[in-house]
C-alpha positions as CSV (number, residue, x, y, z in Angstrom):
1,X,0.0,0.0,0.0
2,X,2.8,2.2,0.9
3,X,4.4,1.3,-2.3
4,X,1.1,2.5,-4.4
5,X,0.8,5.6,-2.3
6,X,4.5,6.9,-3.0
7,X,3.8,6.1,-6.6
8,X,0.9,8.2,-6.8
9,X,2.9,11.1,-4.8
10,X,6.1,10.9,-7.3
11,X,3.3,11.0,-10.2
12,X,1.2,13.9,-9.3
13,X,4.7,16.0,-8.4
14,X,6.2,14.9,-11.7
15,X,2.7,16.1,-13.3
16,X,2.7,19.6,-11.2
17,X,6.2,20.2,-12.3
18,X,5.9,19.8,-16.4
19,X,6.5,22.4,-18.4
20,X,2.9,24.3,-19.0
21,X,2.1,23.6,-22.8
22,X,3.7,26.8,-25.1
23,X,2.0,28.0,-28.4
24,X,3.7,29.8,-31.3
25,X,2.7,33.4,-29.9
26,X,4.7,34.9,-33.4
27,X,2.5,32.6,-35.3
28,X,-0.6,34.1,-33.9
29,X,0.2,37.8,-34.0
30,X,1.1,36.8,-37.3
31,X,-2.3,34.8,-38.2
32,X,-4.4,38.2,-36.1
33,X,-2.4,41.0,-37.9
34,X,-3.0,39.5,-41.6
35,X,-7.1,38.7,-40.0
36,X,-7.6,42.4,-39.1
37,X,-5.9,43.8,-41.7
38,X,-7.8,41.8,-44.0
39,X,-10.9,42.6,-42.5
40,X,-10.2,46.3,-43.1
41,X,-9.3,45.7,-46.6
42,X,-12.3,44.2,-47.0
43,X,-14.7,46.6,-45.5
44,X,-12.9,49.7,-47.9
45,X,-13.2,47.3,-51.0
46,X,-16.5,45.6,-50.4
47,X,-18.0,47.7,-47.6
48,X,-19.9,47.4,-44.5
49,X,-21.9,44.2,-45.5
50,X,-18.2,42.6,-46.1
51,X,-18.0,42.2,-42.1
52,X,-20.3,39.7,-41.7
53,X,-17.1,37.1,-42.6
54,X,-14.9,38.1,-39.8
55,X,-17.5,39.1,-36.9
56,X,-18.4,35.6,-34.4
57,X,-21.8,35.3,-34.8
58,X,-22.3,33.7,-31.2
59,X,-23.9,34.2,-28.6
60,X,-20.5,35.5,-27.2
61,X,-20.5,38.1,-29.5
62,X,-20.8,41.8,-28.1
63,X,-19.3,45.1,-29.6
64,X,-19.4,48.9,-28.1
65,X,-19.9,51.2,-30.8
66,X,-18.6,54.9,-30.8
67,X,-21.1,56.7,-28.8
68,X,-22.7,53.7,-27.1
69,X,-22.7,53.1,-23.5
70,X,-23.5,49.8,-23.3
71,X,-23.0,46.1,-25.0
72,X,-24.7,45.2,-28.5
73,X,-25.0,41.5,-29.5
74,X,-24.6,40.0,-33.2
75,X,-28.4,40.8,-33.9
76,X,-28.0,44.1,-32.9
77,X,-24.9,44.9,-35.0
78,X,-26.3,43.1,-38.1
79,X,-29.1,45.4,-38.1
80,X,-27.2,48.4,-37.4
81,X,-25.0,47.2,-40.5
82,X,-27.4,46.5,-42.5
83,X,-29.0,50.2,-42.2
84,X,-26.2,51.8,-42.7
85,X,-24.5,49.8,-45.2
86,X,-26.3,51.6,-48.6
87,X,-25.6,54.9,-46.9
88,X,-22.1,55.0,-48.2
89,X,-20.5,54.9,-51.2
90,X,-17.0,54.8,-50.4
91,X,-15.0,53.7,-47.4
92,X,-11.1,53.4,-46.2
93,X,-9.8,51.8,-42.8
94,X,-6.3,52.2,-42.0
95,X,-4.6,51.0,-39.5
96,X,-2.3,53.4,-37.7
97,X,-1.0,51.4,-34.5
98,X,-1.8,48.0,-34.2
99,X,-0.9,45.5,-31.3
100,X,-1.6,41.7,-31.1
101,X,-1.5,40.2,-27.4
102,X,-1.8,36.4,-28.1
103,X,-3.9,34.4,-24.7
104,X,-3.5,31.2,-26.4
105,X,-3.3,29.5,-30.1
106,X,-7.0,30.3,-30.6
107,X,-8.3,33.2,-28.7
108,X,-5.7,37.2,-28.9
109,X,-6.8,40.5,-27.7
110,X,-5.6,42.8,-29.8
111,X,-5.4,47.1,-29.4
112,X,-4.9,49.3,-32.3
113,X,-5.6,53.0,-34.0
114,X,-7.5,53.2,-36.8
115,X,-7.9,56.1,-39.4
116,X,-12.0,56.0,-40.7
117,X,-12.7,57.6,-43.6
118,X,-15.9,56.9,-45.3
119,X,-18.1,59.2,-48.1
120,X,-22.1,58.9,-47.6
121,X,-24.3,59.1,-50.8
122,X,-25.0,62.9,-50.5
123,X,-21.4,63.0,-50.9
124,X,-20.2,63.6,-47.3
125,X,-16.6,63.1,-45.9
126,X,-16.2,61.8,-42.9
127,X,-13.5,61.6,-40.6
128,X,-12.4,60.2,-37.6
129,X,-10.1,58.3,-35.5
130,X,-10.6,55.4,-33.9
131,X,-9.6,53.1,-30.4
132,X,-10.3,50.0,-30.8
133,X,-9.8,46.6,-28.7
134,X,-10.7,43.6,-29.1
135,X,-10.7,39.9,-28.6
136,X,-10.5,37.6,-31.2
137,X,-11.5,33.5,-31.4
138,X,-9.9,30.9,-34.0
139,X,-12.9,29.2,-35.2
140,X,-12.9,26.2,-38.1
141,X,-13.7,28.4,-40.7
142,X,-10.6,30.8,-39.3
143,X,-9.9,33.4,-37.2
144,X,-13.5,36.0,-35.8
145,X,-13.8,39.1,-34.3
146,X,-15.5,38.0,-30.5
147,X,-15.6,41.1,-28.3
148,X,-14.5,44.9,-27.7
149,X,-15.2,48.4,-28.1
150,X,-14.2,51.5,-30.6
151,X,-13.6,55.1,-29.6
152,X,-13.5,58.2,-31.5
153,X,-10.6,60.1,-30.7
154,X,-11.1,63.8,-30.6
């Protein structure tokens, strides 16, 4: 018996002491950067409808709009997109500052600056600058926006 308990007690300290499991962090800034650059891309060649591909439609999902106080989920975005989507004619997203802080192989939070430029159809220029973080989930189907909040800089 003794024998089976000192086992057990050489096992479970052997087990407390491995090396936690690693992940390619450079891999995943890499994999996040190329994701939200391409979402941007996509948004000022396709426009807003484009950002249905890279935003987790979950029930995890929430996003804090410019100007909003409080959380909106997918439903709430989609139809906030989908309203404003043939108001503009023309957008372009660029990122100024953008930092990828990889949790894990699937899930990063990420922090950035973004420059916002769209044109409305009465031919309106609009701009603004942006603060924007974020949490983002690797999926099957690839990498999805989950959570976070934008800012308008004055």
């Amino acid at each position: 018996m003794k024998k089976v308990y000192w086992i057990c007690l050489i096992s479970l300290v052997w087990l407390g002491c491995k090396e936690d499991q690693t992940f390619d962090t450079q891999k995943v800034q890499t994999e996040v950067r190329d994701f939200l650059h391409d979402y941007q891309e996509a948004m000022n060649m396709e426009g807003l409808l484009s950002e249905f591909r890279y935003l987790d439609s979950t029930e995890a999902f929430y996003w804090v709009p410019p100007g909003y106080n409080s959380v909106l989920n997918f439903d709430s975005v989609r139809t906030i997109l989908i309203a404003t989507a043939p108001t503009l004619t023309s957008i372009n997203n660029q990122w100024t500052y953008l930092h990828i802080y990889p949790l894990n192989d699937t899930l990063a939070n990420y922090t950035g600056k973004l420059l916002m430029e769209n044109q409305d159809t009465a031919e309106n220029i609009n701009q603004a600058v942006l603060l924007e973080t974020g949490l983002v989930v690797k999926r099957k189907e690839g990498w999805k926006i989950l959570s976070g909040q934008s800012s308008m800089v004055e």
